[in-house]
C-alpha positions in Angstrom: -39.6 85.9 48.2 -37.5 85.0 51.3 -34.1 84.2 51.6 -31.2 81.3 52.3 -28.7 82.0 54.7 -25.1 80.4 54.1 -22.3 80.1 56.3 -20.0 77.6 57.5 -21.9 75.2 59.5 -25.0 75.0 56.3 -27.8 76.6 55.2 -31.1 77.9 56.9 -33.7 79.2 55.2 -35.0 82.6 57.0 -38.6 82.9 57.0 -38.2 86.2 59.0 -37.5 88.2 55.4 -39.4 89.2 52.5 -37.7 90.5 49.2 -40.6 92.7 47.2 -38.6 94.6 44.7 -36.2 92.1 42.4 -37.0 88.6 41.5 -35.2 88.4 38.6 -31.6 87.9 37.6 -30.3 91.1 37.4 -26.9 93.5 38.6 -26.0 93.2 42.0 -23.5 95.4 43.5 -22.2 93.5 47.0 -20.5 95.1 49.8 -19.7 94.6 53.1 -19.3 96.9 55.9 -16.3 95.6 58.6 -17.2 98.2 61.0 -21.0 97.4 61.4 -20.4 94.3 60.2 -23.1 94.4 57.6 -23.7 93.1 54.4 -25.6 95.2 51.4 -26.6 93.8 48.1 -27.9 96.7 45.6 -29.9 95.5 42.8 -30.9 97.1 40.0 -34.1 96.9 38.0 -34.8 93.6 36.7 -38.4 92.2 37.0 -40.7 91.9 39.9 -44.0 90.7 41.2 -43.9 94.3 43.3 -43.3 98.0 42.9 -44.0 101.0 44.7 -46.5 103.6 43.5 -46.8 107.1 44.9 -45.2 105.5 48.7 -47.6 102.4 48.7 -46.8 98.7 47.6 -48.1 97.5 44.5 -48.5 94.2 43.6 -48.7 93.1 39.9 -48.9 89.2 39.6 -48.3 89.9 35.6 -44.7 90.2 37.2 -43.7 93.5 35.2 -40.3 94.6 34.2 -39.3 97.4 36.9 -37.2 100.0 37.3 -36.6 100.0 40.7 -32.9 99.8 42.4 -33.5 98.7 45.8 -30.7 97.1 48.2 -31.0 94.4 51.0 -29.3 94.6 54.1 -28.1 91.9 56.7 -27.0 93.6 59.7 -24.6 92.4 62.6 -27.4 90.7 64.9 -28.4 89.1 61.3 -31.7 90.9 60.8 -32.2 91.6 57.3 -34.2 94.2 55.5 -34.8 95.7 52.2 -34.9 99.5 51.1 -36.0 101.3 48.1 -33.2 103.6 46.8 -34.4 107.4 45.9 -32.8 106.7 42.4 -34.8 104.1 39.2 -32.5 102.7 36.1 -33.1 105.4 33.6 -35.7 102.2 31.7 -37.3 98.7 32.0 -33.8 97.7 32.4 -32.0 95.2 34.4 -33.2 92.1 34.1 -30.8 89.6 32.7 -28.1 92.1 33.3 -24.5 92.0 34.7 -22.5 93.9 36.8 -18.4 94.1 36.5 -16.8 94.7 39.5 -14.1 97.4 39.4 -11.5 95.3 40.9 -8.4 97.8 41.4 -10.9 99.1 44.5 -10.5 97.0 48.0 -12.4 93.9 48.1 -12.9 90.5 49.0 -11.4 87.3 47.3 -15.1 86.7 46.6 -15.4 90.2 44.7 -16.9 92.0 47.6 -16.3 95.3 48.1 -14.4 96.5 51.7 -16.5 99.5 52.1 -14.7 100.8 54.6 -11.6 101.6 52.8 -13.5 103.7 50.1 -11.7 107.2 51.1 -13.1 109.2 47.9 -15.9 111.3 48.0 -16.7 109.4 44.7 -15.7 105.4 43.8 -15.7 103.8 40.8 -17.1 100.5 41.4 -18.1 99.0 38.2 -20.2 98.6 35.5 -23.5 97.4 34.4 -23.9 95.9 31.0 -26.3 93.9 28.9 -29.9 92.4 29.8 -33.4 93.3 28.6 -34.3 96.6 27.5 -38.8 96.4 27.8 -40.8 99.1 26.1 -43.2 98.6 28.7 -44.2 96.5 32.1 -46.1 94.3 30.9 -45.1 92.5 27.2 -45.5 88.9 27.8 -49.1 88.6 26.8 -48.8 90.2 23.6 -45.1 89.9 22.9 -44.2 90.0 19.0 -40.9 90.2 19.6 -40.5 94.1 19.1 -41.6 94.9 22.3 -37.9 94.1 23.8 -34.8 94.2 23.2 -31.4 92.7 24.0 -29.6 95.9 25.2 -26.1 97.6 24.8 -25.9 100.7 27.2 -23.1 100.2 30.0 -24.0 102.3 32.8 -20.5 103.3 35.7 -21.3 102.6 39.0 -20.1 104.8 41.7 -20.8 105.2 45.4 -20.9 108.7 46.6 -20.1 109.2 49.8 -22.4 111.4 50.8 -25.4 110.4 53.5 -27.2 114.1 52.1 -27.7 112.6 48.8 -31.0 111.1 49.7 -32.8 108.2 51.8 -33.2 104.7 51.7 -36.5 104.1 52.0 -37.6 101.3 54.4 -39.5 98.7 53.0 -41.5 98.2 55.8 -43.0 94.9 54.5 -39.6 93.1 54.2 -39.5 93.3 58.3 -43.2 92.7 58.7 -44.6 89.8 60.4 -48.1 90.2 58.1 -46.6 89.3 54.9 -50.0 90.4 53.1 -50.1 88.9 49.2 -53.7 90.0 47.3 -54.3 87.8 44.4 -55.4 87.5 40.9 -54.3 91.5 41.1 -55.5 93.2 38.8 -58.7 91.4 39.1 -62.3 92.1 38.2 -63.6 92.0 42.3 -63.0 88.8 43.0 -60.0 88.1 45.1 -58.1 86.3 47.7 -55.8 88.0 50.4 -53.1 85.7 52.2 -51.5 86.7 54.8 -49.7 85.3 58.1 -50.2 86.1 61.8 -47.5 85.2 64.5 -50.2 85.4 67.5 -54.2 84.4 67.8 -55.7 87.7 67.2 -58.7 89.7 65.6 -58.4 90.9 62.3 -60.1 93.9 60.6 -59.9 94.4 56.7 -60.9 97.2 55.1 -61.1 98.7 51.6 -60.5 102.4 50.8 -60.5 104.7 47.8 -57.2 106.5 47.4 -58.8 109.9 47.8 -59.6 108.4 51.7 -63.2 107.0 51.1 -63.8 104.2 52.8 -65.8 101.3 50.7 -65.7 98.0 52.4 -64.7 96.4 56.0 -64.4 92.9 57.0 -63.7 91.8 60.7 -62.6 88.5 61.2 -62.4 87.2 64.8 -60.2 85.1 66.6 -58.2 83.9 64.0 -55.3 81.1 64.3 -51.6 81.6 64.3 -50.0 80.8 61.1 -51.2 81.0 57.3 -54.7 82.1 56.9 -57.3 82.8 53.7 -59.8 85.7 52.7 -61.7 85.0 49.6 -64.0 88.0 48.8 -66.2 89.3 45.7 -67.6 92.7 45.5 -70.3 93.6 44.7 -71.4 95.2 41.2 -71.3 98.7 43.3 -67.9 99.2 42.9 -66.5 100.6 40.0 -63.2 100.4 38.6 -60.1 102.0 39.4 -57.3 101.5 42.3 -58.2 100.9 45.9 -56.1 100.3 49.0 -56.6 97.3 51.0 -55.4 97.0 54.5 -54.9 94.6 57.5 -54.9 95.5 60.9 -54.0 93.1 63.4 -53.8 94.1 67.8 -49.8 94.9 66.6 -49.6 95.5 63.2 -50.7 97.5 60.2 -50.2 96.8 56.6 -51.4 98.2 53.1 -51.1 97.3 49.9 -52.7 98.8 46.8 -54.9 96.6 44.3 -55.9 97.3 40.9 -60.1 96.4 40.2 -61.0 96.3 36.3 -64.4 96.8 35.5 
């Protein structure tokens, strides 16, 4: 999912960005940086057509409720990026959600925070209320209408200052040129991989096991600049389980795991 930028001479859209982890409606905690002059959106949990699994991209086409809290970041050349926080909602929670903006903190007359005047170690920025509570990733295909709820936790928001806390992880595919989608995933072997190249290059694609074994590999020469197609089906060889695909262009690298049902 890319984004729209907004300012006072129109809209753009920016083609440059990629949003993985929240596609949903969900709570989104804004602030603004005056002395970078950059612009953070948190968002937590909420559902999503990506997730990460042990440090690799997932994608799930089922579009699963997540857990994830990830925030997106525009900076003062107006790149923008996404990272994954090292901290989940405590639940499928998220989507549908709110958040309530402590407003006795500095901000914005559009409710965005000054984060530059947050002195304590510690700031009470709001709250998080409401949304869908899922008992699992996956309910729309055999929802009886028990499998979520409409929930009632409010959950404080604070921002510690403190950079020892943890990282935020780069989400390396926001910023990538490659874009890579795999689809149907899950899928029984037969699949397509989409994916974009900004220069006329060779292309290698390969399929590994996640213990390292390599299963398949494809090399494609010469292809065009733009959008371009691989449509594959694999033999009755492989059996089930979770593989790693990966494209390698003459610049770029990128990996993405994919889920074959036997």
């Amino acid at each position: 999912m890319n984004s729209v930028t907004l300012d006072s001479v129109g809209y753009a859209v920016n083609n440059t960005f990629q949003q993985y982890y929240n596609h949903y409606h969900c709570a989104v905690l804004p602030l603004y940086s005056a002395s970078s002059n950059e612009m953070h959106n948190v968002f937590f949990g909420g559902i999503a057509q990506y997730y990460e699994s042990s440090g690799v991209l997932v994608q799930d086409n089922n579009v699963p409720f997540v857990n994830t809290i990830a925030r997106v970041t525009r900076n003062s050349s107006g790149t923008m990026a996404e990272y994954k926080l090292p901290i989940e909602m405590p639940s499928l929670l998220g989507a549908g959600a709110e958040f309530i903006p402590n407003l006795n903190i500095p901000h914005y007359a559009n409710e965005v925070f000054k984060l530059n005047e947050f002195t304590a170690d510690s700031t009470l920025v709001g709250y998080i209320y409401g949304g869908i509570s899922s008992t699992a990733p996956n309910i729309f295909f055999s929802n009886t209408g028990l499998e979520s709820d409409a929930s009632s936790q409010i959950f404080k928001v604070y921002v510690i200052n403190n950079p020892s806390i943890g990282i935020h992880e780069l989400n390396e595919h926001s910023v990538g040129t490659i874009k890579m989608q795999v689809y149907p995933n899950p899928n029984d072997g037969s699949f397509i991989v989409k994916f974009y190249l900004n220069k006329k290059t060779d292309v290698k694609i390969s399929i590994n096991s996640l213990d390292g074994k390599n299963v398949a590999n494809w090399k494609l020469s010469n292809l065009n600049v733009g959008e371009n197609i691989f449509q594959r089906k694999l033999k009755n060889k492989y059996s089930g389980g979770t593989y790693l695909l990966t494209i390698e262009t003459s610049n770029e690298i990128a990996s993405q795991k994919i889920v074959i049902e036997p």
